[in-house]
C-alpha positions in Angstrom: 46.8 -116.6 172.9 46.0 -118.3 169.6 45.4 -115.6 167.8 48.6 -113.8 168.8 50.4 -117.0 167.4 48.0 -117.1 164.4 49.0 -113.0 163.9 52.6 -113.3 164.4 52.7 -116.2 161.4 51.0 -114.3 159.3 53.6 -111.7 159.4 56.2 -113.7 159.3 55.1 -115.8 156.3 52.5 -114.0 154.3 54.9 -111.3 152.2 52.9 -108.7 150.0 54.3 -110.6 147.1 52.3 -113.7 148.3 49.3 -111.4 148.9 49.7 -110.3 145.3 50.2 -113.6 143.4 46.9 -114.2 146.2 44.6 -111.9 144.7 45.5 -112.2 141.0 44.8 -115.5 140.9 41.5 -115.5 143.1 40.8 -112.6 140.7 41.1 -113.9 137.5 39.0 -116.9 138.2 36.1 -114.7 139.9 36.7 -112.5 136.8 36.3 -115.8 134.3 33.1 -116.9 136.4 31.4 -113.8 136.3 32.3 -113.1 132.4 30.1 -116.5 132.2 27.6 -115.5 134.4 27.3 -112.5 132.8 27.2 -113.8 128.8 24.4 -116.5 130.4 21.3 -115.6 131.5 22.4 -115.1 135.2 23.4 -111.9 137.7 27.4 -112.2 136.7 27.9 -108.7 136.8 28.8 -108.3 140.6 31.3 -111.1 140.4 32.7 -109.6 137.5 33.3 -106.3 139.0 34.6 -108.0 142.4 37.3 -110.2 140.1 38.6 -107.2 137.8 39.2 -105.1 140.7 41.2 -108.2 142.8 43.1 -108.9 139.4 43.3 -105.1 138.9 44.6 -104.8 142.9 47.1 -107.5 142.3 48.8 -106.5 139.3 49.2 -103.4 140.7 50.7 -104.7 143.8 53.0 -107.0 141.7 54.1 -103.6 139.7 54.9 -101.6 142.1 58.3 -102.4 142.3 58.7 -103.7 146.3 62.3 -105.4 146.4 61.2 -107.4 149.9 60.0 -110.4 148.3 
């Protein structure tokens, strides 16, 4: 039973717009960090890829144009 309560919340409060402003922000940190990584002598570039496509995946979900918000 908790996961039906814990599935019902999250449609009710988690809006696509929430889910966007979400994965922009988790991206453009994971997309800073792995720019570091990267410019240092470390594996970066998997991070960096995994960022620019959250940031990528939230801007376009912010763009698209969805009046429920």
């Amino acid at each position: 039973m908790p996961l039906a309560r814990a599935t019902s919340w999250l449609q009710r409060h988690v809006t696509e717009f929430r889910a966007a402003v979400a994965a922009v922000c988790v991206g453009a940190a994971s997309t800073a960090a792995g720019a570091v990584l990267y410019a240092l002598p470390a594996r970066g570039f998997p991070a960096l890829a995994i960022g620019l496509s959250l940031l990528a995946t939230g801007l376009v979900m912010l763009g698209s144009g969805t009046r429920e918000r």
